[in-house]
Structures are given as C-alpha cells and as structure tokens.
N, C-alpha and C positions, 0 to 999 in steps of 0.2 A: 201211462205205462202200458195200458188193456191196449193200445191205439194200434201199436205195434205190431200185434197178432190180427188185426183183423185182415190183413196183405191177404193169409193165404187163405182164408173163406173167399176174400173176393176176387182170387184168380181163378176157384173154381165157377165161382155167379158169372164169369166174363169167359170162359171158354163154353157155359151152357148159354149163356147171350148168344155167343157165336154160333154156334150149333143150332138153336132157336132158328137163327135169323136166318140163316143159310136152307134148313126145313122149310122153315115160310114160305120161300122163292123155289125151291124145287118145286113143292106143291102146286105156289102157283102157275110154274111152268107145262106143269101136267094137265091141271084146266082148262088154260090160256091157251097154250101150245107155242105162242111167239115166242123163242128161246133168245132171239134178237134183244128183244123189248125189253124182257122180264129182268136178263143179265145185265142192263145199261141203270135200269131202274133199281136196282138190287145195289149195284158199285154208288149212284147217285145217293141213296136212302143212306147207304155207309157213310156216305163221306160228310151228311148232313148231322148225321147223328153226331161223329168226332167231332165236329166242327164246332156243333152246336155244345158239346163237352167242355169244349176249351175255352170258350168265348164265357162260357157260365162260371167255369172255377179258376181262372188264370189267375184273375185278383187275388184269389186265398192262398193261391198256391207260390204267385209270386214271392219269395223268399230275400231275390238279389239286393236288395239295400236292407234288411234287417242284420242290424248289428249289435243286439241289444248281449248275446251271451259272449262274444266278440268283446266289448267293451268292458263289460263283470270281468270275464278270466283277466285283461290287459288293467283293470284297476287292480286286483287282488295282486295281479302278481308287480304290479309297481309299486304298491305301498309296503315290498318288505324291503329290510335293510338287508344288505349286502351278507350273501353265503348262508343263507337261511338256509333251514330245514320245513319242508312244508307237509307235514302229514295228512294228508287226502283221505276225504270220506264223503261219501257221494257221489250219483253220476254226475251233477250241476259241475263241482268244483274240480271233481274228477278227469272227466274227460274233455269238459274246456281248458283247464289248466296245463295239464298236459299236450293238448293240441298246441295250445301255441307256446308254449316250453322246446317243445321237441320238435316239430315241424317247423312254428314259424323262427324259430328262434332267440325267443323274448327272453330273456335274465338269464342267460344260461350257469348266472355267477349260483343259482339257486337250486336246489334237490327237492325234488319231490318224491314223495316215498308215499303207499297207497296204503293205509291201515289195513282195509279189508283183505286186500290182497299178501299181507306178512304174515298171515292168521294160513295162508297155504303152502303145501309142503315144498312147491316148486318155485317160488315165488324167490325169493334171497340165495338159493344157489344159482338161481339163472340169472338173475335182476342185481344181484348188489354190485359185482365187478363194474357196473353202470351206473354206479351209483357213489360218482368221485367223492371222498372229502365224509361219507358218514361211515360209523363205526356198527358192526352188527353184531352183538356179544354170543350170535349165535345163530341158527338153522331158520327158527320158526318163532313167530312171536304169542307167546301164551302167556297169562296170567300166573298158571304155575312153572317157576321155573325148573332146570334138572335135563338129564341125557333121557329120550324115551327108551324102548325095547329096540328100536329101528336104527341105533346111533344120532339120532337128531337131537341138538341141543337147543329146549325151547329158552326166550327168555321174554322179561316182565317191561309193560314200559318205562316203570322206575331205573330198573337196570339201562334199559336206551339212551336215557334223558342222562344220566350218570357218564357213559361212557362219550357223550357228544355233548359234556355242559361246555366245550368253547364256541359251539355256535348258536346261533341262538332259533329257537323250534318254536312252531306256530303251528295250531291246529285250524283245517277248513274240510269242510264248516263243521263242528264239532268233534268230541271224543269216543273212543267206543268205551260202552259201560260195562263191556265184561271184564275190566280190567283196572281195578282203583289205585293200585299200587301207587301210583306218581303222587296222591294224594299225600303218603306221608312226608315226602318232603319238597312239594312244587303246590301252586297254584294257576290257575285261570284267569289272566287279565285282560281286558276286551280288546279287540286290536282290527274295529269296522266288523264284517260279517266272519272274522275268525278270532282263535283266539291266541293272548301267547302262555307259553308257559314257563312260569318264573321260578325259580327256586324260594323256598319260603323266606328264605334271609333276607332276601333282598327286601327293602323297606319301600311303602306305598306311598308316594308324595300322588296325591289327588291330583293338585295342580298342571304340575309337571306333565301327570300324564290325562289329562282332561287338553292340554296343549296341542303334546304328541299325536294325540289320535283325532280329533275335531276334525279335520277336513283331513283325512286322508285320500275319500273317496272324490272324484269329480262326475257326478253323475248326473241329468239334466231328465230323467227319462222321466214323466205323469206317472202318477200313481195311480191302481188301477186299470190303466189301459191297458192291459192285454187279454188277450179270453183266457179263462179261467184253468182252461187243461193242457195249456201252452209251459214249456219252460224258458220262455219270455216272461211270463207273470213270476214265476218261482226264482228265477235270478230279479226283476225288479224288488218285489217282494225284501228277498235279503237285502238288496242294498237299502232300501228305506229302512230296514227294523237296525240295521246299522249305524244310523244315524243319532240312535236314541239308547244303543248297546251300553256306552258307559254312563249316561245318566240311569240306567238300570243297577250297573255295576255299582255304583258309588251309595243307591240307595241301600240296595241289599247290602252291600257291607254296613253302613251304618245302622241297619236292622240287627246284623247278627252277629257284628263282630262286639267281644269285647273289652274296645280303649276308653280313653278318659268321654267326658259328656262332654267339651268341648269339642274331639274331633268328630264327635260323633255328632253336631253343630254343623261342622265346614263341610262334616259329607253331605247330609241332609241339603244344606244352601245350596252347594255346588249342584246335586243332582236338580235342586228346583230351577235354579238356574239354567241349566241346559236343556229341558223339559220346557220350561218355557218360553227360549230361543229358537226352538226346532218348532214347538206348535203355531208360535205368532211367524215362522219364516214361510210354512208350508201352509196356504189353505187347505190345499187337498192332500191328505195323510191317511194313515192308517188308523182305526178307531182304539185300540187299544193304546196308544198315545195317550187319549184323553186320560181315558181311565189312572194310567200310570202317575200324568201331572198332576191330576186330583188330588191322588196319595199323597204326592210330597209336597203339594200344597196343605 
C-alpha cells in the first residue's frame, strides 16, 4: 500500500538526477572547452544509462501476461448464482470485481454494491439509480437506524437483507463489524473466498452444502509463488484459504453450536474429511492447514 507514495519522492530524485547530469557536462564543457565533444558524449552517456534501465528491470516490470487478479475477480464473480447481490469490501475484491462487472462486461445479471462506500453521504443518491433490481431502505447505511438533522435517512444492514430477502446476497470478502444487526436474524455460510448470507430459518444440511461449494473455484495457480508485497500473492492467498473455508465452517459449528451429539459427529467426520482431501491433494499449501486437520483429527 506505502509502494504507491513513493512515485512522488522519485520524481523529485529524477529531475535532481537530471539537473546533476546536465551540471556535470556544463562543467566539463568549461574545462575541456570542446563543446562538440562534451554534447555527443553527454546525449551518448544518456541514452546508455536509459538503456541500461530498461534492459535491468523490463522482466519485473513486465506485467503483460500476468492474469492471476484477472482470474480471482472472473472465478468470484462465476461462482454466483443468477441476480445476486454482492456486497464489496476491499480494494482485492473491490476494484477487480467491478473492473470487469462494469468495463468488461462479466455477469451483468449481478449488483455490486461497496459497503465502505454506503457508509458515505453521496454514495446511494448518486449510485443507487445504477444500481437495478436492489432496494435502498434509505439515504445512508449506518448501524443506528432514523432521519439525521440533515433529512438523511440512515439504515441498518438487518433492515437491507429484509427489504431484498428475494435475492440472494453474498459478502466479499468479509463483513463490516460496525454493524451486527444482521446477526439477529441471518447467518454466515462459507461460499469459497466469500460469504453467503442466509436467514437463520433456513436449515443447514452439511452435505448438501459441502457439495455446492467444493469445487467452486478452478484455480491452478502454486502456492507461494508470488512476492510477498504483491496483490498477486493476497488474491492467491484467498483462493487457497478457500479451499479449506467450509471444512472450517463445519468444524466451528460443531464446536459451538448446540444440536444433538450425533450431528455434532457428521460435522466433526465431514470437516475431517475435507481437511484431509485438500492436504493429501496439495503438497504445497498453506501451513495453517496442518494445524486445522490436527484439530479435527
């Protein structure tokens, strides 16, 4: 994120380079006196230095066949079902999603609506007419619901989820925590690197949905490979901890929910199960893997 600022320190370091360089050869022109010589070797020295730039960092900089956040946003946004609601958080899911939503054209059956961004004042009178097929119970999305002093009507995301229960809404990648309300009557069900949100009535068949979400993703990309400060590593990343999201889900519920000790059995097997499906398929994985299949071993 710090990577971003450094452009304008080093546009000043490159206009004092140039100014340097330029000094140099005056100088030496004042010495020498050959103003022939000193100008040809001056243009020469330049064009060796560029050259010798580009021939040293082309490879890193080379970009054109990296498709790796290309791919994350076109899996995320294939694996939902038809006329979703996709509530966006992050720059990852953020601004690839919407790149190719709205530029390229990808699902256009689908809405994306940006958490962070409902939280400001201009955001839903400018944006929602744009925003076909979802309902906005109001101005601005806050936690405490009511008219402020200004006329704006904030609302809660219990109340959002209420006014648009006919389609169905997914969070990526995660929730904001200023705002529990949905808790009293929705839950979190894992659905790859996001999630969905179900109303609590509706009943959890494991099976069912250990089925639905198992291969959602088609993703082929090594673990590890990318450097470290890259958001190539932070979209690999998600998708491999994806892979292992409902063997997660299934354990922690069987932790803390509580049903009979029998289901609390099929959760436990299931998540061992898919724990140690995903470890013996990937040699190279993420380390916290181990640890997890331990546990439900």
């Amino acid at each position: 994120v710090v990577e971003r600022f450094w452009m304008q320190s080093n546009a000043v370091i490159v206009v004092l380079a140039g100014f340097g360089f330029s000094l140099l050869f005056f100088v030496g022109e004042i010495f020498i006196g050959n103003s022939r010589m000193i100008y040809s070797l001056e243009w020469l020295l330049a064009a060796v230095l560029v050259t010798a730039q580009i021939y040293s960092n082309y490879s890193v900089c080379d970009q054109s066949n990296n498709k790796v956040v290309d791919r994350f946003a076109m899996n995320l946004l294939s694996s939902m079902p038809p006329d979703a609601i996709i509530l966006l958080r992050g720059d990852l899911p953020g601004n690839s999603l919407r790149y190719m939503h709205h530029c390229e054209g990808i699902r256009p059956d689908i809405t994306l609506v940006d958490q962070e961004m409902m939280t400001y004042h201009w955001y839903l009178p400018k944006l929602a007419k744009h925003l076909p097929g979802v309902t906005f119970p109001g101005d601005r999305w806050n936690p405490v619901e009511g008219p402020l002093p200004d006329g704006t009507i904030t609302f809660n995301l219990h109340h959002f989820l209420k006014v648009n229960r006919h389609k169905d809404t997914f969070v990526c990648i995660g929730l904001h925590e200023g705002d529990p309300t949905w808790k009293k009557d929705y839950s979190l069900w894992p659905w790859g690197s996001c999630d969905k949100l179900v109303s609590s009535k509706v009943p959890f068949d494991p099976e069912m949905w250990v089925e639905r979400t198992q291969n959602l993703y088609n993703w082929t990309e090594e673990y590890g490979r990318f450097d470290s400060s890259s958001w190539e590593l932070v979209a690999n990343e998600e998708m491999w901890q994806a892979r292992m999201k409902t063997a997660f889900f299934l354990f922690d519920l069987a932790e803390t929910s509580s049903t009979f000790v029998q289901e609390k059995v099929k959760l436990y097997t299931l998540a061992y199960k898919l724990y140690k499906e995903i470890v013996n398929t990937h040699k190279n994985h993420p380390v916290n893997w181990h640890k997890n299949y331990a546990i439900a071993c």
